[in-house]
N, C-alpha and C positions, 0 to 999 in steps of 0.2 A: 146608207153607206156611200152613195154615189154624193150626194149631197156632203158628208163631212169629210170625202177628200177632195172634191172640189174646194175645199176649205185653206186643204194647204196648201194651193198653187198660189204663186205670185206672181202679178202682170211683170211680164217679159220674162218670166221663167223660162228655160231652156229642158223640155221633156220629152224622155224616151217614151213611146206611150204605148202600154199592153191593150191586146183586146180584151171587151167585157168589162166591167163595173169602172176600172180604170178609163177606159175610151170614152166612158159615158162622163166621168169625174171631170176628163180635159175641156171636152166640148161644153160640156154646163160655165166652167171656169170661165171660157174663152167666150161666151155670149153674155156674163154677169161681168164680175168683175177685175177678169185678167185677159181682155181682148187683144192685149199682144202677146198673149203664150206664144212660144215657138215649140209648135210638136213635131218629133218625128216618128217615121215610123219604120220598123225595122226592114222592113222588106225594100225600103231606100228612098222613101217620100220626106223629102228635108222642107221644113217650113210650110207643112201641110195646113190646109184651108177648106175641108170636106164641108160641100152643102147640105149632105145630110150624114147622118151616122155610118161609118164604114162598119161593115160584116166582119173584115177580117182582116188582115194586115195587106192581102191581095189585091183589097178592094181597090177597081178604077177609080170611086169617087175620091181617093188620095192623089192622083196622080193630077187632076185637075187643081188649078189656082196654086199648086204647091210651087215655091220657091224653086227646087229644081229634083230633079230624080239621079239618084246615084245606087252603084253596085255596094253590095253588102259590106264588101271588102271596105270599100270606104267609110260606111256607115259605124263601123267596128275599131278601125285601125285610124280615123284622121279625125273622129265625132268620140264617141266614148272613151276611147283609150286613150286619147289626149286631154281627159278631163274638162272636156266640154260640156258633158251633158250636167246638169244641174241636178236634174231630178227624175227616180227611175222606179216604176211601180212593178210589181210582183205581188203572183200568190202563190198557192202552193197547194199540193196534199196533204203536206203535214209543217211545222213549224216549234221552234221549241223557244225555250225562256229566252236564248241567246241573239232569237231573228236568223235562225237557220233555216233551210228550206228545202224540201224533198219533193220533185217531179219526177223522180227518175222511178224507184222500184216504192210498194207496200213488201215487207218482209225481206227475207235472205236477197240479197244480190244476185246469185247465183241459183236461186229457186224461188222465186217470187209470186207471193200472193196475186201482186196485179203489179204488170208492167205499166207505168206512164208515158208522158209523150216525152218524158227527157229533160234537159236544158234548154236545147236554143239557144237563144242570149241571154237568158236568165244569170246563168254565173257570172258573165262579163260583167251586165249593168250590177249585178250585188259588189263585184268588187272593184267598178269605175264608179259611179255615180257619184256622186257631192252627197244627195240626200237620196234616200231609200223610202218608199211608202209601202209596207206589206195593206194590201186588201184581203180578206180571208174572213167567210163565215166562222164561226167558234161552236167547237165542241171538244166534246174528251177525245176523237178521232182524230181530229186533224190540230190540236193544239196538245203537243204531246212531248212527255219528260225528254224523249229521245229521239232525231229522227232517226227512221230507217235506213235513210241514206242521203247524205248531206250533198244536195243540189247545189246550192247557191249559198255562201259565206252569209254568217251574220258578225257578233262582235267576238264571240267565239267558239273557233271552232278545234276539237277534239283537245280543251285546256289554255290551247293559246289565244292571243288576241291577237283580231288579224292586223294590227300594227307591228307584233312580232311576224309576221309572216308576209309583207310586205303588201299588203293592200292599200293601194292610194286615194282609196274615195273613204267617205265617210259611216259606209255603213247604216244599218237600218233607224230610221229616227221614229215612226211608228206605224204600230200595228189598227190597224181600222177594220173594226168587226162589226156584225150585225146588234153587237149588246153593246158594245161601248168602246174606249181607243185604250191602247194601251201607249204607256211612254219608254224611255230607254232610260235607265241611271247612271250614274259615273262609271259601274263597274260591268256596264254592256248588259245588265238583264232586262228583261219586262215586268214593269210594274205598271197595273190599274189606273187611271189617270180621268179618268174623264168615261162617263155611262151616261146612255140616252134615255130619254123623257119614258120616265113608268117601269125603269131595270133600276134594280138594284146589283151594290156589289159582291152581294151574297150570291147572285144568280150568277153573275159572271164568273167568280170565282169556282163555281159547282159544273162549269163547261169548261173548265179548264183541268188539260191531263196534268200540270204540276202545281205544286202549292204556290199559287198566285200573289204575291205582294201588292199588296194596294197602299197606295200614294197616303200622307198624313189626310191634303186636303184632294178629295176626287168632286172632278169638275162635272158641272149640269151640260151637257151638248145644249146647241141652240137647233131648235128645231126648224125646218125649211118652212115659207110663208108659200100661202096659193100661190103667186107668181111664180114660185123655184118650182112647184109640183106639175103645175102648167106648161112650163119650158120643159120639163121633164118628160112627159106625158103626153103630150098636144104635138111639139116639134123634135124635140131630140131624138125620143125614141117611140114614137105611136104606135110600131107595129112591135115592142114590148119584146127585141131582142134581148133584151139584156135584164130591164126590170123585173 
């Protein structure tokens, strides 16, 4: 997973960068083949340069070689919201066909199975970013008809599209799971696109809470070579935070 959305950075990208499988995505990028990514990160590390994998958005090792340090306010109101940022990954508890996203409750709102950690910036970056990367494991749990409760926009949300509703980024371009990726179609859904070496679309489709449409022609992943598992494994992440 870390491997195929390192896939869709582009050298000098401009990214908002989440902890966990996304943080491990950037740094892989930025040592392979986009070593002028521009990450930031939310806690206010602009043009960050971490020598090794940061922990947490807290981590000091952002604050080091980074371009410069600013308050959230800024990060939010003169980076995001001015349609700067390019590219903004997100996961979630749950997610449906549409690229919606729920961190906030499992169940009633107001009587909740299990309270989550919320938004954060989550909402912001789903509805500034240029391009959206959901990362998210798949099963019938967390990839589901309905969320619970709609965290962070995808292309639509309760009917409308969020072009009727005034959203000026582009919304989610795709989902990146443990079984394979999913794409977006003209009319904002998820469809099947692309499964990695040894899945089938039958398995994918059978982790999935709604009837999953798969693409005419679905794509083979390229698998990562010793060198990419090596950087993986040896430097990025050795002590296997995240993997």
């Amino acid at each position: 997973m870390a491997y195929r959305a390192a896939q869709e950075l582009r050298d000098g990208d401009v990214v908002f960068v989440g902890i966990g499988l996304p943080n491990l995505a950037c740094n892989l990028a930025r040592e392979t083949h986009a070593p002028g990514l521009f990450m930031i990160y939310e806690s206010g590390a602009v043009g960050a340069m971490p020598e090794r994998l940061p922990v947490s958005i807290g981590d000091p090792s952002l604050v080091t070689n980074s371009l410069s340090v600013v308050g959230q306010a800024d990060i939010f109101q003169c980076l995001l919201q001015r349609g700067l940022i390019e590219v903004g990954f997100l996961g979630g508890a749950q997610v449906d066909r549409w690229g919606n996203i729920n961190t906030t409750v499992i169940g009633d709102y107001a009587n909740p199975k299990v309270r989550l950690p919320g938004s954060g910036g989550a909402c912001e970056i789903a509805v500034h970013a240029r391009r959206l990367l959901i990362v998210m494991r798949m099963s019938r749990r967390t990839f589901v008809e309905s969320c619970d409760f709609i965290t962070s926009p995808g292309h639509r949300v309760n009917g409308k599209r969020r072009e009727e509703l005034g959203m000026p980024g582009g919304g989610p371009t795709r989902i990146i799971t443990d079984l394979g990726v999913l794409d977006f179609d003209a009319t904002g859904e998820a469809v099947l696109a692309e499964v990695y070496p040894g899945v089938t679309p039958e398995q994918v489709k059978q982790a999935c809470g709604w009837p999953l449409r798969v693409a005419e022609t679905v794509r083979k992943a390229e698998e990562p070579d010793a060198s990419v598992l090596c950087l993986l494994r040896e430097k990025l992440d050795p002590k296997r935070l995240y993997l």
